[in-house]
Structure formats: structure tokens, C-alpha cells
KEPAKOL-853010 format. One record per atom (N, C-alpha, C): residue number from 1; residue in one letter; atom name; y, z, x. Coordinates in steps of 0.05 Angstrom, whole numbers, plus 5000, padded with zeros to 4 digits. Atoms other than C-alpha are relative to their C-alpha. Layout:
(NUM; A; CA; (Y; Z; X))
...
end
This chain:
(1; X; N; (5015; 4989; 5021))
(1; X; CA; (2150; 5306; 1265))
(1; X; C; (4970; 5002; 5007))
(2; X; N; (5017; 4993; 4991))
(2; X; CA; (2086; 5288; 1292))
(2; X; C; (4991; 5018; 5019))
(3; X; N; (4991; 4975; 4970))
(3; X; CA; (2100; 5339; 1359))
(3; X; C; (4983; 5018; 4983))
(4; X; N; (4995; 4972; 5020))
(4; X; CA; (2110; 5394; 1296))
(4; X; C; (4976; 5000; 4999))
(5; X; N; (5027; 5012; 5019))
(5; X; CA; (2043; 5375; 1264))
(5; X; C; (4974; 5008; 5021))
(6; X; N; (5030; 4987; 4971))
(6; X; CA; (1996; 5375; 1331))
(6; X; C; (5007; 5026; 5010))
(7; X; N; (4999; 4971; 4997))
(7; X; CA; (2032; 5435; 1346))
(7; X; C; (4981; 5020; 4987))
(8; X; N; (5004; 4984; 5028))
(8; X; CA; (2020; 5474; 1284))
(8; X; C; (4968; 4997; 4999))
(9; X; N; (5023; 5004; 4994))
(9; X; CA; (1947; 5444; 1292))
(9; X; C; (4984; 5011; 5018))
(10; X; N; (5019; 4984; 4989))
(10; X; CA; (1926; 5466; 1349))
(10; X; C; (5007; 5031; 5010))
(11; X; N; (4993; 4973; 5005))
(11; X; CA; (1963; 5536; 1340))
(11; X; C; (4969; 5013; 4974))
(12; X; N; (5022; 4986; 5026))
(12; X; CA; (1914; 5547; 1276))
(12; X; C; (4971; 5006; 5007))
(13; X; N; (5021; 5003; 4986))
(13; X; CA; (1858; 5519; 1319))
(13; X; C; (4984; 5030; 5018))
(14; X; N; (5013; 4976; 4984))
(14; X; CA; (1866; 5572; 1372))
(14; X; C; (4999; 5025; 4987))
(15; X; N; (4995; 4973; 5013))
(15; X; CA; (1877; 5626; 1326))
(15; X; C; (4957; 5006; 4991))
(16; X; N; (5027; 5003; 5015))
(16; X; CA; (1809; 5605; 1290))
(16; X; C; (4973; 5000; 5027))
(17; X; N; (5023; 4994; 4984))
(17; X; CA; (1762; 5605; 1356))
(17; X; C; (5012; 5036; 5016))
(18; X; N; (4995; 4967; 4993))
(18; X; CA; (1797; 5677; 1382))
(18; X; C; (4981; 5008; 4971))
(19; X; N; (5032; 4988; 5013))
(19; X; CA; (1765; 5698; 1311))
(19; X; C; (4969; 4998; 5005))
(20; X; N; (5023; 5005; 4996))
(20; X; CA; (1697; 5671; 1327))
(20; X; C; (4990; 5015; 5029))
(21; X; N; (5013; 4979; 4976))
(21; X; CA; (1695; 5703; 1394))
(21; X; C; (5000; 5022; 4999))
(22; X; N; (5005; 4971; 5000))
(22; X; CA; (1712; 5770; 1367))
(22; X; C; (4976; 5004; 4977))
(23; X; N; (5018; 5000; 5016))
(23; X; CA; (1667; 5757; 1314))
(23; X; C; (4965; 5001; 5010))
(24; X; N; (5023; 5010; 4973))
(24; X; CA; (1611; 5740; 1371))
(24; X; C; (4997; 5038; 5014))
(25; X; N; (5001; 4984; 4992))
(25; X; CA; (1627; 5801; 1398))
(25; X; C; (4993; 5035; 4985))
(26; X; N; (5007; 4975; 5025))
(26; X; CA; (1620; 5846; 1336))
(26; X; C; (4973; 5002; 4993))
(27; X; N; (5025; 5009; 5010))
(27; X; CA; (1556; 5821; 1320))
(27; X; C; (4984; 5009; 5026))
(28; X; N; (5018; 4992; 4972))
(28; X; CA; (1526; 5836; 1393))
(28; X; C; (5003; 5030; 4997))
(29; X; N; (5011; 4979; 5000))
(29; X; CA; (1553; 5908; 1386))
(29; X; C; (4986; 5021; 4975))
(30; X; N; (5005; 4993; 5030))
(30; X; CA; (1522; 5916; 1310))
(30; X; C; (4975; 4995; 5013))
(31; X; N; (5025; 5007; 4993))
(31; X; CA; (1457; 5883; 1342))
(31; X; C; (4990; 5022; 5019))
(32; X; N; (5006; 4970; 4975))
(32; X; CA; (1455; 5945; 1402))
(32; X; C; (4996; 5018; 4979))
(33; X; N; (4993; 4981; 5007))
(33; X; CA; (1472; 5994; 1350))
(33; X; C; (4973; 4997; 4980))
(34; X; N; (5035; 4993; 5008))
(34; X; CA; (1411; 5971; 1303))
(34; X; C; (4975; 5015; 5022))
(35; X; N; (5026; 4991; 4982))
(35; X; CA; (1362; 5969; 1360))
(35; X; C; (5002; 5035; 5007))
(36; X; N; (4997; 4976; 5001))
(36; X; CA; (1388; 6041; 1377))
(36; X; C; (4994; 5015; 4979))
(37; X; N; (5004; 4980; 5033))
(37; X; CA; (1382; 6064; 1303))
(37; X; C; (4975; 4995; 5002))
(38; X; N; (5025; 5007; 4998))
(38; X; CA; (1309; 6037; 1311))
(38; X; C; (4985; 5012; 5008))
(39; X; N; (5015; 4988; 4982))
(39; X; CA; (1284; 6065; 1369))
(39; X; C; (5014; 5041; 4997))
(40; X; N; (4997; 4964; 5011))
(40; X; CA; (1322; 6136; 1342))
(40; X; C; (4991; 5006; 4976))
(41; X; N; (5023; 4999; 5026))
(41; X; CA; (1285; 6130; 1277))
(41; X; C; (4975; 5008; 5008))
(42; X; N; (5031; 4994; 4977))
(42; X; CA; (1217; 6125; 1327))
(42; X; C; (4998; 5024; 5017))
(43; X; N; (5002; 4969; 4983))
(43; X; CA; (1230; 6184; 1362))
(43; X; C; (5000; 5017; 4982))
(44; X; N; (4997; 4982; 5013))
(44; X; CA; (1255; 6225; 1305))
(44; X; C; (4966; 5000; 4980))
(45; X; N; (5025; 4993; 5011))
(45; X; CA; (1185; 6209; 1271))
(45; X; C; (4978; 4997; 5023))
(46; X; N; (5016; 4988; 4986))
(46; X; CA; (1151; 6223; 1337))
(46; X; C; (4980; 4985; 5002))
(47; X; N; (5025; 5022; 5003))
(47; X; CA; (1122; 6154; 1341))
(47; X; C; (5005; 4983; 5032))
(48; X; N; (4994; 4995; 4983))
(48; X; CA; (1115; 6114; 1402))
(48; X; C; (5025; 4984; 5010))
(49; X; N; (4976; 5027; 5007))
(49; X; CA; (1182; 6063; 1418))
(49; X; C; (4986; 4981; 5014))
(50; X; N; (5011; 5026; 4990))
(50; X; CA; (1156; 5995; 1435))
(50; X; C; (5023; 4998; 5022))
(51; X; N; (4987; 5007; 4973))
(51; X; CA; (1174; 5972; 1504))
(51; X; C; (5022; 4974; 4992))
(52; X; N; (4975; 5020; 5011))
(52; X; CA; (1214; 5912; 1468))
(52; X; C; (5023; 5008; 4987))
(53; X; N; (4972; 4985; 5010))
(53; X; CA; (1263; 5965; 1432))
(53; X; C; (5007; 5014; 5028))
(54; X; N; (4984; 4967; 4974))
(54; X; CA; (1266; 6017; 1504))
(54; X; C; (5014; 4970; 5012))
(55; X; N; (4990; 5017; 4986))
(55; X; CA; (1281; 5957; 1541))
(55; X; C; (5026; 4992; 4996))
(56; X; N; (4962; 4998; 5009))
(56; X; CA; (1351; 5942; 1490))
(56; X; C; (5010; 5026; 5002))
(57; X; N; (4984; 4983; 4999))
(57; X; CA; (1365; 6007; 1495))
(57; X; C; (5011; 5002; 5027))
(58; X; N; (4985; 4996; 4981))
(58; X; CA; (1395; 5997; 1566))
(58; X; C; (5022; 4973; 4991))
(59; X; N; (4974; 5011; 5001))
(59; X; CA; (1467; 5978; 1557))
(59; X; C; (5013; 4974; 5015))
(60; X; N; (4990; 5022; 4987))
(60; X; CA; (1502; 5914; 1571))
(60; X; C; (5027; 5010; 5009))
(61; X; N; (4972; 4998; 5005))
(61; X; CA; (1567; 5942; 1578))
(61; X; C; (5015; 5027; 4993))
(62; X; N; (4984; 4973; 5007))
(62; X; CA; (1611; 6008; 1573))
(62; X; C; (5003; 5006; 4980))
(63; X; N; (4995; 4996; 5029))
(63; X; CA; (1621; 6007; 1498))
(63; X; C; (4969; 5006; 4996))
(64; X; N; (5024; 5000; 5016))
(64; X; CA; (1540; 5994; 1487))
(64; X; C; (4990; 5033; 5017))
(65; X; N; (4997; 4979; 4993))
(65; X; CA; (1541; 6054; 1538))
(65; X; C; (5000; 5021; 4984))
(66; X; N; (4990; 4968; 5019))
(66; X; CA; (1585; 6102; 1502))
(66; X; C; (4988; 5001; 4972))
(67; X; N; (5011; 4996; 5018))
(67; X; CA; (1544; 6086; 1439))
(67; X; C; (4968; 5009; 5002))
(68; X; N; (5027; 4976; 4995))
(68; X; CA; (1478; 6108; 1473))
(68; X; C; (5002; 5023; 5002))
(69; X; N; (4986; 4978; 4987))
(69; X; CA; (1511; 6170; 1508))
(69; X; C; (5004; 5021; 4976))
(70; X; N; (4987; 4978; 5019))
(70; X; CA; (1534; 6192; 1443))
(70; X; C; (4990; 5011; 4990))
(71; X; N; (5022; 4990; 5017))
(71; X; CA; (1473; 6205; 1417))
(71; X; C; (5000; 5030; 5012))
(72; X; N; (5001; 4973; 4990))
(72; X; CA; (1482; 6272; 1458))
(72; X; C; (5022; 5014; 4988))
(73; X; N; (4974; 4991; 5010))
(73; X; CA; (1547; 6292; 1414))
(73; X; C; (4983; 5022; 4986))
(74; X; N; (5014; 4985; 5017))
(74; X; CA; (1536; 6348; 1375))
(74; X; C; (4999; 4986; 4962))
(75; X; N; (5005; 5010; 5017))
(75; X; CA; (1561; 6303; 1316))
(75; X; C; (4984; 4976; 4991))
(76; X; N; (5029; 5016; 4993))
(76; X; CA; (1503; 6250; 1326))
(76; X; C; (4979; 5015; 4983))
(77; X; N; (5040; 4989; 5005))
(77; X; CA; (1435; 6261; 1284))
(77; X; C; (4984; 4995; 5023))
(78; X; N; (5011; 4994; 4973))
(78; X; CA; (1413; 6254; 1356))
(78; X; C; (5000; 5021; 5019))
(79; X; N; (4983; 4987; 4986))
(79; X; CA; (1460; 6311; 1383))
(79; X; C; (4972; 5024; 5011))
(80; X; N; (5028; 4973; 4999))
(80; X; CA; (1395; 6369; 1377))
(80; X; C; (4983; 4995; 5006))
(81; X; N; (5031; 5009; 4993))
(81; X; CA; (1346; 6326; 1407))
(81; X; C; (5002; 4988; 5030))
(82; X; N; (4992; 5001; 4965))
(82; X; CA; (1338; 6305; 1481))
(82; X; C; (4997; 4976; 4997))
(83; X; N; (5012; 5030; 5009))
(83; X; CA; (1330; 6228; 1450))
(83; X; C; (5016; 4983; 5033))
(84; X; N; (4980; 5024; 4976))
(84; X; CA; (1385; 6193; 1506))
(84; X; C; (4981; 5012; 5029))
(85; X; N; (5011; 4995; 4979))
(85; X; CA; (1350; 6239; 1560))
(85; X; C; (4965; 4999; 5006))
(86; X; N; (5030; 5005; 5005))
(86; X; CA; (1273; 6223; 1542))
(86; X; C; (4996; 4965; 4996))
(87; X; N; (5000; 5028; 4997))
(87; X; CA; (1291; 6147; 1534))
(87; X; C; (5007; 4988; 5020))
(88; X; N; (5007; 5007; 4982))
(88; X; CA; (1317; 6143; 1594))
(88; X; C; (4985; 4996; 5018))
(89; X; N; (5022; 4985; 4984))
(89; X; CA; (1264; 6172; 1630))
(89; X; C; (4985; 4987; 5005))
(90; X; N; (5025; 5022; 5010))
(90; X; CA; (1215; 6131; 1595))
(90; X; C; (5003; 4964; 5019))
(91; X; N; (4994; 5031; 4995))
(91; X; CA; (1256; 6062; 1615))
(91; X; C; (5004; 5005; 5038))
(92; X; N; (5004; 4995; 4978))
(92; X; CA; (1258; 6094; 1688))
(92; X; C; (4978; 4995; 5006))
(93; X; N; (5027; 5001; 4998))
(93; X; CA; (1189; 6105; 1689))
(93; X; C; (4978; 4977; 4994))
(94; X; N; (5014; 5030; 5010))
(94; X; CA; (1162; 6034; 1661))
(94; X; C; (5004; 4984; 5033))
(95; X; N; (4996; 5016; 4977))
(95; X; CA; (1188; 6016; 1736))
(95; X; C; (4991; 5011; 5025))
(96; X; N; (5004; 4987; 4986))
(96; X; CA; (1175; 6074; 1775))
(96; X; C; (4967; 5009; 5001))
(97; X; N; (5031; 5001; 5014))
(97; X; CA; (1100; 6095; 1742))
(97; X; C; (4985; 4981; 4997))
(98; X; N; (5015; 5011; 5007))
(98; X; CA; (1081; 6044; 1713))
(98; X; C; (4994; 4974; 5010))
(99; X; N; (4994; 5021; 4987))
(99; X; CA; (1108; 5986; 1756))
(99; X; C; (4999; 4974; 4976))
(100; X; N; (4991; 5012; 5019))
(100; X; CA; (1132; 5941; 1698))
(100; X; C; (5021; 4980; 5006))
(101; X; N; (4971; 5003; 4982))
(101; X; CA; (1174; 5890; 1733))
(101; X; C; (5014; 4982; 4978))
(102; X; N; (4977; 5007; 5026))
(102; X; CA; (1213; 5870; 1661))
(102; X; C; (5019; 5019; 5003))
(103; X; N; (4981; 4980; 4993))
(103; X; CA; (1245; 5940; 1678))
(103; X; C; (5012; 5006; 5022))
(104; X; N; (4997; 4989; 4979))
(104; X; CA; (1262; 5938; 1741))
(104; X; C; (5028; 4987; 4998))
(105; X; N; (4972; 5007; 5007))
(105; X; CA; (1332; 5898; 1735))
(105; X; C; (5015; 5024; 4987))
(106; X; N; (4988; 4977; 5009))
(106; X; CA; (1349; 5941; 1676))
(106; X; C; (5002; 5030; 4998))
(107; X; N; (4995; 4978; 4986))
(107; X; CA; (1334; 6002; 1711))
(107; X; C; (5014; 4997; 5017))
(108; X; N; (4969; 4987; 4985))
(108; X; CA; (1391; 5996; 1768))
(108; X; C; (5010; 4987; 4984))
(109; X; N; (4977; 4995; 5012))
(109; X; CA; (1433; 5970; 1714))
(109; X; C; (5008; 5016; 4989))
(110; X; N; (5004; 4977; 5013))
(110; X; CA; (1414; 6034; 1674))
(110; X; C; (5013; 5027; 5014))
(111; X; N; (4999; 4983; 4982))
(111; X; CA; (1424; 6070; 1734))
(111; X; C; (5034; 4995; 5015))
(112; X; N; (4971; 4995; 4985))
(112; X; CA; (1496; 6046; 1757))
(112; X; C; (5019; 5010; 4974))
(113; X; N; (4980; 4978; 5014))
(113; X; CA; (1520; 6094; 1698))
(113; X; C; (5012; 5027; 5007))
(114; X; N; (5005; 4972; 4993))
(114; X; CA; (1499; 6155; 1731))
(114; X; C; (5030; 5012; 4999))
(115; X; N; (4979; 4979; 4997))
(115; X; CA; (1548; 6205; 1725))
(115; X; C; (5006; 5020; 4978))
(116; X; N; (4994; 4983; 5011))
(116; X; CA; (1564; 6272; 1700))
(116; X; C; (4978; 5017; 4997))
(117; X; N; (5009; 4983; 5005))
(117; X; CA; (1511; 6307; 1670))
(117; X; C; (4968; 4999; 5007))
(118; X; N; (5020; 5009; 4994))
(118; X; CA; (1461; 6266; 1674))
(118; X; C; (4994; 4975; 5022))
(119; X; N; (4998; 5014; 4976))
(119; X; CA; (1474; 6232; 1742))
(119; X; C; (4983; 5008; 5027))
(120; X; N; (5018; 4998; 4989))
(120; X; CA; (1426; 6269; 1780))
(120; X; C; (4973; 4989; 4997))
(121; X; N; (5031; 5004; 5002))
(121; X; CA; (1359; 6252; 1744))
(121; X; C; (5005; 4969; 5009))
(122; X; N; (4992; 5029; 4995))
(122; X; CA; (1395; 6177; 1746))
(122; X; C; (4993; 4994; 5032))
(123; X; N; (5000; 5001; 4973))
(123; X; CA; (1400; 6182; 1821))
(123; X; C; (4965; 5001; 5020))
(124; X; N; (5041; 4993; 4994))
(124; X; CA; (1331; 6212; 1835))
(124; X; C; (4984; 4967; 4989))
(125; X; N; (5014; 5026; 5010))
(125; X; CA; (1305; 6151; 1793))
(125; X; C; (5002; 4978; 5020))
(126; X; N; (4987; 5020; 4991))
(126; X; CA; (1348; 6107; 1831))
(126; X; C; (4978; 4997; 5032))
(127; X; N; (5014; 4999; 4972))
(127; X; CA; (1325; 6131; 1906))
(127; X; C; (4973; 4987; 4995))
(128; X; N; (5023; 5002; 5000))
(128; X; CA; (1251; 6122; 1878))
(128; X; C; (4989; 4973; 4998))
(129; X; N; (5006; 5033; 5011))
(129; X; CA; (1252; 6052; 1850))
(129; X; C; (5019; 4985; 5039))
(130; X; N; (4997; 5010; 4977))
(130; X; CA; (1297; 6042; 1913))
(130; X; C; (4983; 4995; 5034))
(131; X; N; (5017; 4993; 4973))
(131; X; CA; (1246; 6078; 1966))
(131; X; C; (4973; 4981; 4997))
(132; X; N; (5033; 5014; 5004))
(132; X; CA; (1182; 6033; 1935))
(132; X; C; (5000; 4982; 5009))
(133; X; N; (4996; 5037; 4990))
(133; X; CA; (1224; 5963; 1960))
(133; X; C; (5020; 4994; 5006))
(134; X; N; (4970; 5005; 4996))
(134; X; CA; (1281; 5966; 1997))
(134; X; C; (5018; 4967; 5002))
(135; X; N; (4992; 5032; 4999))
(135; X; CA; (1282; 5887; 2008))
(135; X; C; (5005; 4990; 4963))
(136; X; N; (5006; 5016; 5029))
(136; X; CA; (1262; 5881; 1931))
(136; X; C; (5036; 5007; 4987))
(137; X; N; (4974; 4996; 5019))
(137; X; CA; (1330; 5923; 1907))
(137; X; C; (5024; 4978; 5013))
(138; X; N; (4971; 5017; 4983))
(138; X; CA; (1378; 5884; 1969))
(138; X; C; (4996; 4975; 4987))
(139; X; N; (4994; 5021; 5011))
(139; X; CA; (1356; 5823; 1939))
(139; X; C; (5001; 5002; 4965))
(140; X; N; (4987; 5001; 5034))
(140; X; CA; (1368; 5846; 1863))
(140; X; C; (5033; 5004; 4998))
(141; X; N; (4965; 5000; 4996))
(141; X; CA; (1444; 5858; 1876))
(141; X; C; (5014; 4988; 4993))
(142; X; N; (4974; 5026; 5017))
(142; X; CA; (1474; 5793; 1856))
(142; X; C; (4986; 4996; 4965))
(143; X; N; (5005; 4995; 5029))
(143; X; CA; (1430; 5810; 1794))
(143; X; C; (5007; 5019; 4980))
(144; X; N; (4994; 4971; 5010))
(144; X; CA; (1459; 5879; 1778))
(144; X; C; (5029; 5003; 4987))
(145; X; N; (4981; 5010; 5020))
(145; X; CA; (1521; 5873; 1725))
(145; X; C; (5019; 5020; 5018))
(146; X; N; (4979; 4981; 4984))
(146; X; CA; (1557; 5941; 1761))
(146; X; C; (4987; 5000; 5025))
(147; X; N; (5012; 5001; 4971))
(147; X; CA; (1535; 5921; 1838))
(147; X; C; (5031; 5023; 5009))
(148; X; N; (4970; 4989; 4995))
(148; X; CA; (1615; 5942; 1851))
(148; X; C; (4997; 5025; 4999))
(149; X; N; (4984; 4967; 5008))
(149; X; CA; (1613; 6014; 1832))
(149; X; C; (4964; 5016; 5011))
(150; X; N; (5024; 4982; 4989))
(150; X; CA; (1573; 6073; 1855))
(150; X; C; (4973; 5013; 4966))
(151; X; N; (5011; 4991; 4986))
(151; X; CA; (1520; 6094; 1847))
(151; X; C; (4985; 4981; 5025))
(152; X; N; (5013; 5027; 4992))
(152; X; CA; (1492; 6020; 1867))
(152; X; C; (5014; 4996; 5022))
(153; X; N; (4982; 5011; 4971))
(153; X; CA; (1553; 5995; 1916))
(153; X; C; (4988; 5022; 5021))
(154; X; N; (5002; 4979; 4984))
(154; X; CA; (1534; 6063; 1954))
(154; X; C; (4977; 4998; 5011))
(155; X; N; (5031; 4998; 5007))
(155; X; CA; (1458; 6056; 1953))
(155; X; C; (4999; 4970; 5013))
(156; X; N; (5008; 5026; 4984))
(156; X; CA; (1464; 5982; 1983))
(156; X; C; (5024; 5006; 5023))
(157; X; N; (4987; 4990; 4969))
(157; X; CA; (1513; 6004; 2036))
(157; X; C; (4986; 5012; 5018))
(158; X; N; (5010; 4990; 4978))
(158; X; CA; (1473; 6052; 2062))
(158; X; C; (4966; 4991; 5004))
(159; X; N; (5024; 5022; 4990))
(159; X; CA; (1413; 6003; 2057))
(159; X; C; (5007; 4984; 5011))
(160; X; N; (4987; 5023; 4981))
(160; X; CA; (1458; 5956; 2093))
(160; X; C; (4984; 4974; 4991))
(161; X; N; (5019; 5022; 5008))
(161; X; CA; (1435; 5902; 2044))
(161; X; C; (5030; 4979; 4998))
(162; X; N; (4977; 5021; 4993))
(162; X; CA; (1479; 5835; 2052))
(162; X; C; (4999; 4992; 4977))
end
């Protein structure tokens, strides 16, 4: 009977922290999706975005991704405006321009999205922040969330960074 009992206990248990981690996890992508609604409020009134909102707008993750990205849908109140392609630019350029080194991480993390449409300007960015410090990016690598995938894995290969 007691077996039954600790069973049944710590069955309820695990059930109850799986909620809390998806709960953990809802709340992080509700927290992206404000800051995004924020900094697309600031553009749409043509104001300037504080470097503390551009900065969340680079994605932790494929989901916080496809909820920037989408802002280019046509069904998006973003869809008619160049908002995803003028924010990146901007969060490129805080590293590239302005030498901002809070951005410089989350520019090649920004940057191992590249692809599709907007994988050229990505790339261009990339080389530029790459050509200013080739030691500085080989040793950001074990800092870079997608090191594994191109455009990054490619870009430290043929920098032959260890």
C-alpha cells in the first residue's frame, strides 16, 4: 500500500513540474512577442527603438525566429513595411558602424539565420563583422547558440578557427 501511495505521489509530482516548465517556456515566448510588439509600435510611429528593445529583438531560438520573420507576412500589421529588414540592419550595424560590443554576440547569432530572402544582406553583415576580427569571431564560437549550421560552421571553416 505504501509502494501504491509513493507511486501515485511522485506520478502527480512529475506531472506538476512538466507543467511548470511548459509554463516557463510560454512566458519566455509571450515576453519575445511583447518586446517585438514594442519595438513594432516604435517604428510604426517613426520613433527611435532603444538599443535595449533592438538588442531582444534577436531571437533565442527558431520559434522566437519565425515570430520575427513573420512580421514580413502579408497578414502581419508589419507585412507593408520593411520593419524585420530595417531592424536588422540597425542590430547589424550597432556592431559593424558603430562598434557596440553588446551586439556583437547577437549579431552572429542573428546572422546564423541567414537564408532565403534575406540571406544575402545577412551574409554581407556577417563577412564584415567577420573581416574587422578574425581572432575576435574564432574565439566567439563556443559563444554562438547555431555554431553547427551554416552560415557560421562555414565561415569558421574557412577561417580555420579551432
Amino acid at each position: 500500500m505504501n509502494k501504491i501511495l509513493t507511486l501515485s505521489i511522485l506520478i502527480f509530482l512529475s506531472f506538476l513540474n512538466f507543467g511548470n516548465s511548459s509554463e516557463l517556456k510560454a512566458q519566455d515566448k509571450t515576453e519575445y512577442e511583447k518586446n517585438l510588439n514594442i519595438a513594432s509600435e516604435l517604428y510604426l510611429e517613426k520613433k527611435k527603438i532603444p538599443k535595449s528593445i533592438l538588442i531582444k529583438l534577436v531571437p533565442e531560438n527558431d520559434s522566437e525566429f519565425g515570430a520575427y520573420y513573420a512580421t514580413t507576412g502579408p497578414d502581419h500589421k508589419m507585412g507593408e513595411t520593411d520593419f524585420f529588414y530595417e531592424t536588422t540592419r540597425l542590430i547589424f550595424e550597432k556592431v559593424t558602424s558603430e562598434k557596440i560590443p553588446q551586439f556583437y554576440l547577437p549579431s552572429l547569432n542573428l546572422a546564423s539565420y541567414a537564408d532565403g530572402e534575406y540571406a544575402e544582406e545577412f551574409l554581407e553583415y556577417l563577412e564584415l563583422i567577420i573581416n574587422s576580427d578574425k581572432e575576435k569571431f574564432c574565439n566567439s564560437l563556443s559563444k554562438i547558440k547555431h555554431k553547427n549550421r551554416n552560415p557560421i560552421k562555414y565561415y569558421s571553416e574557412l577561417n580555420k578557427c579551432e
